[in-house]
N, C-alpha and C positions, 0 to 999 in steps of 0.2 A: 504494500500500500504506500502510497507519493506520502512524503510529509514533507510540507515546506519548510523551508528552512524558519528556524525560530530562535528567539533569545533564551539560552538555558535557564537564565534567570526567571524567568518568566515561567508561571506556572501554568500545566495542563491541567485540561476543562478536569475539575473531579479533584484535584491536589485541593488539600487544605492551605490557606494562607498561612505563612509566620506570621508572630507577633513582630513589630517593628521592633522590640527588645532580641528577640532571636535572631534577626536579618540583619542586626548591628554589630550582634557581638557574631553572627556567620562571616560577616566581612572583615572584621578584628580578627577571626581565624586565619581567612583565606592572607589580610595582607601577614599574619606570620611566618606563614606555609612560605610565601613569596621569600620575604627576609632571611627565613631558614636557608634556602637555597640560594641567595645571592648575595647577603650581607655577611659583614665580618661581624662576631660576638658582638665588639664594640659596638656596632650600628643599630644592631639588633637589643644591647642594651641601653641605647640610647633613645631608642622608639620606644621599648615598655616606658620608659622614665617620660620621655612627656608624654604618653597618652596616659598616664596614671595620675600626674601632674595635673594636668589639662581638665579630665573628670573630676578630682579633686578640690580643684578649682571654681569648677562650673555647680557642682554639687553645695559647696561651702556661700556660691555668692547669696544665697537668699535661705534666711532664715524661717523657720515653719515651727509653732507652738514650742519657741522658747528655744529651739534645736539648731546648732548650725545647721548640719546634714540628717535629714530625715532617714527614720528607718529602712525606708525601699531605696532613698540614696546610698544607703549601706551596703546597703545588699546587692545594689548594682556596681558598686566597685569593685565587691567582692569577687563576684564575677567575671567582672574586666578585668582583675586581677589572675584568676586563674587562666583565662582565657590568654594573657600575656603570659603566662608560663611563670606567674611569680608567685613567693609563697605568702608575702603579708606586701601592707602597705607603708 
């Protein structure tokens, strides 16, 4: 059967959607995968430190019921955190 060419990103009729939380930190995967194979340690430690940075950041700028960083802020670095191949923040 013809299938036309399509963007793999892009999902088939009947695929569930990601959550925009999953498809963020699928592409935090995929640029590691990348770095893994074309960056030096350095570089590669150098990309977890500002995207951890960067989240930390952006988490920290606005306060919510008395909190710098809200609980699901946590828990998303947490993640991003694993996701960079790192063990704490």
């Amino acid at each position: 059967m013809y299938e036309p060419h399509r963007n793999p990103a892009s999902p088939r009729l009947g695929d569930q959607p990601k959550s925009p939380t999953e498809n963020g930190l699928g592409h935090l995967r995929d640029a590691m995968a990348l770095l893994e194979s074309k960056a030096t340690a350095e570089e590669r430690d150098d990309y977890r430190h500002f995207v951890l940075t960067l989240v930390s950041k952006v988490a920290a700028a606005h306060t919510e019921h008395g909190q710098t960083v809200s609980p699901a802020e946590a828990e998303a670095i947490q993640r991003i955190t694993a996701v960079l191949g790192m063990t704490g923040s």
